[in-house]
N, C-alpha and C positions, 0 to 999 in steps of 0.2 A: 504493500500500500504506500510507504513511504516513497520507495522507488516510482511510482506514478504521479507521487504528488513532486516530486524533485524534478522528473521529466518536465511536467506541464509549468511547472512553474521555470523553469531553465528556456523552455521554448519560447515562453510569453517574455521573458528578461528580454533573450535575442530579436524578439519580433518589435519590440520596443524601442530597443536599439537601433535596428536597420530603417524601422520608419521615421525617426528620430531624423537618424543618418539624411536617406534621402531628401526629406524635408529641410531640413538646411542647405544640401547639395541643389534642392529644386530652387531655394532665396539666391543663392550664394552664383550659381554658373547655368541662371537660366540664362536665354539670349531673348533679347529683346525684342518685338516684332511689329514692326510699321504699322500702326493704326488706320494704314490707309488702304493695306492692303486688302483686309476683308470687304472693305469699301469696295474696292474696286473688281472683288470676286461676284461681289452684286451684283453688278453690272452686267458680268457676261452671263450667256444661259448656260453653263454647263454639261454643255455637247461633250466636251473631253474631245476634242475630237484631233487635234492637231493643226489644224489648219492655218495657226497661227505659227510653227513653228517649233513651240512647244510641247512638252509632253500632254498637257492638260491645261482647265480653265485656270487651275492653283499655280501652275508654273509663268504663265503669261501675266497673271497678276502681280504676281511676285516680281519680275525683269521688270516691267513696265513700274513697279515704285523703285527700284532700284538702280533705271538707264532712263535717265530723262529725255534721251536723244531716242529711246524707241518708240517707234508711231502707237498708235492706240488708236488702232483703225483695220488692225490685222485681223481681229474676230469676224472671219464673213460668214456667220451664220448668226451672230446678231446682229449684223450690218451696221449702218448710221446710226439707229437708236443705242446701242450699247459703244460705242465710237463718242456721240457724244456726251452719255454718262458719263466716259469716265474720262472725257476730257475737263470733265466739268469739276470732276472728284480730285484731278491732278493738275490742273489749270494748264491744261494743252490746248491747242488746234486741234479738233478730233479730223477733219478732211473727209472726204466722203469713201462711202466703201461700193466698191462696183459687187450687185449681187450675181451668181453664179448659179448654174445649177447642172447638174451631172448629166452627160449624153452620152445612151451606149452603142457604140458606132459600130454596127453589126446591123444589117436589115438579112442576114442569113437566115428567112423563115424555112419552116418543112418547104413549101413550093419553089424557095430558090436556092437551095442546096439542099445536100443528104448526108446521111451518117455514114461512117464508115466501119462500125462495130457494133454489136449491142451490150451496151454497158450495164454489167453486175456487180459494180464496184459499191465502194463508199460514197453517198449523196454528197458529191463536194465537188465542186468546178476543177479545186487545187488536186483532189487525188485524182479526178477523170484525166485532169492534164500529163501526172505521172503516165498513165498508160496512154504512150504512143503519139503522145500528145492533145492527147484529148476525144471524145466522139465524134467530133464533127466532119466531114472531106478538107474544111477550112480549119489551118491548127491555129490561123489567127482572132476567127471568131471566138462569137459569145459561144460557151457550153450551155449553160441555160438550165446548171441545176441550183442558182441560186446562194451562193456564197454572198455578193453582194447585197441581196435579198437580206439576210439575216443581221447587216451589222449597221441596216440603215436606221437610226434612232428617231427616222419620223415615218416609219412604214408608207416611203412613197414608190419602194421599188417592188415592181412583182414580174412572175413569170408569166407570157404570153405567145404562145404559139413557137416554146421551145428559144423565146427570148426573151431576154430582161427588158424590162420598161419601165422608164422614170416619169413618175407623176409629176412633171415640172413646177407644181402648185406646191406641192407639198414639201419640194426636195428644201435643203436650207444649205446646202453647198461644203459640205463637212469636209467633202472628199476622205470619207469612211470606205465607198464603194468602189475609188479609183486604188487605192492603198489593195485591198482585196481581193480584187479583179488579176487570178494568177495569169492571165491574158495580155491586159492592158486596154483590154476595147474599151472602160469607159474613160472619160476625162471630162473634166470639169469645162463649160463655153461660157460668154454672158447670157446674161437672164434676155437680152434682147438683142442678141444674134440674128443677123440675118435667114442663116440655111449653115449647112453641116454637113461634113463630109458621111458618110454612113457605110464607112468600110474601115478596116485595120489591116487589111491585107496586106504585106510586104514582096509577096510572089509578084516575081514578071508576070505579064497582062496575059498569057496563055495558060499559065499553073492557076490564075485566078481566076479569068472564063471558067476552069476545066471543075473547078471547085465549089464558084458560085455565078449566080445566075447575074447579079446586078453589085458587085465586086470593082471597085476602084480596080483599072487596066493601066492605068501610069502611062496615057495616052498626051497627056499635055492639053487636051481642048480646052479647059478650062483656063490653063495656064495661061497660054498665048490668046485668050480673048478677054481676061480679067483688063479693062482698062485702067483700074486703079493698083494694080499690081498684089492683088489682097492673097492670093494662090500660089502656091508653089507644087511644084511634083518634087518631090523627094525622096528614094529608094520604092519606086513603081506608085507612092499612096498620095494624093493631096493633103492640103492642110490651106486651113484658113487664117490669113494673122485678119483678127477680127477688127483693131484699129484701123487698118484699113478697107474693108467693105462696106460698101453705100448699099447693098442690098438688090442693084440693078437686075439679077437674076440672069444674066445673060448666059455664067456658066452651068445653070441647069437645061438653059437651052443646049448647049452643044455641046454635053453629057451624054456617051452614047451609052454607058454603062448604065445610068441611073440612078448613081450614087449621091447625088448630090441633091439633099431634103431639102425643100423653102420652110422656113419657119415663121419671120417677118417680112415679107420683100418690101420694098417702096413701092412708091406710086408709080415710077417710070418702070417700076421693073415689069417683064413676060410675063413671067411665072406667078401664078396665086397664091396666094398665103395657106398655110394651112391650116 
């Protein structure tokens, strides 16, 4: 009996002691921390998502009290509103933030390409990919079993006829989906983009016919008829620098692939909006 009571009371002395201990350690070597910062965690929504750079909304908060030279404009999934909170919380310029939203450049439906195996794998774009480079005849498209699908934190992406598709209303531009995509087909445009390329294919223009129906062929029409210079072919694929198109639509006219989506045209432009 004595031995139990000499135990408990010897354990409760040491328990004493150690919290004792830490408690002084916690006055004596805690570090101090910017009142301004949880301020300014307010501010952003809490996507986590990176897109500023950082690991998270905790780490962007943190840089920005601690670099007065870094913008506070980086959050594009709280755009201007959270830009200028926390310009207002840090006495910055907040500057405007251009919104974004993810495009997945694959129109590889069942009708314009085929599979090349039947997949009994793991439901995952990333392990389809391991094998063989994926399901598809195109090892540059969408797989279309939805990895991006799962890590989008505003459920605007879903599958549709063996392709992803971004609810461009809903999306808030996290770029969660393009990080994901063991492909690469999606990437982030502006929120008011003219038109889009809708291919990721890197094959010469005969490996791409041979694979897909309506496949960026790295033909240059687009190229050499952009009067503003907005198009480039580079390694067989276009690409749009979006600073430069006025929307004219001329190169979906003399698109013989078809790759080339209107999303906003102008007035002057051919092609209809979609």
């Amino acid at each position: 009996m004595d031995t139990i009571i000499f135990a408990t009371v010897a354990v409760t002395v040491i328990g004493l002691i150690c919290g004792a201990g830490l408690a002084i350690a916690s006055k004596f070597m805690s570090v101090k921390v910017d009142d301004r910062i949880p301020k300014v965690r307010e501010c952003l929504p809490g996507a986590n998502c990176g897109a500023c750079g950082f690991a998270g909304c905790d780490g962007y908060a943190a840089a920005l009290v601690g670099d007065p030279d870094l913008p506070v404009n980086l959050c594009v999934p709280g755009g201007s509103t959270a830009a200028a909170s926390i310009g207002a919380v840090l006495g910055r310029e907040a500057g405007e933030v251009e919104k974004v939203v993810a495009q997945v450049r694959c129109s590889g439906t069942c009708e314009a390409t085929s599979v090349k195996m039947d997949y009994k794998g793991l439901d995952s774009c990333a392990g389809a990919k391991l094998l063989f480079g994926g399901t598809g005849a195109c090892v540059y498209g969408c797989i279309g079993l939805g990895d991006c699908a799962k890590v989008c934190p505003e459920d605007a992406i879903s599958i549709r006829g063996g392709l992803a598709w971004v609810d461009a209303k809903k999306c808030i531009g996290c770029g969660k989906c393009v990080k994901t995509c063991p492909n690469g087909v999606i990437a982030l445009r502006p929120a008011d983009a003219h038109m889009v390329v809708d291919c990721n294919s890197r094959q010469k223009g005969a490996g791409t016919r041979k694979a897909c129906k309506v496949g960026c062929i790295g033909c240059k029409l687009c190229e050499r008829n952009c009067h503003t210079g907005a198009i480039t072919v580079t390694d067989n694929l276009a690409s749009i620098d979006y600073s430069k198109c006025d929307g004219c639509g001329k190169c979906i006219e003399v698109c013989k692939a078809g790759c080339l989506l209107a999303l906003n045209i102008s007035a002057a432009g051919a092609a209809s909006a979609e």
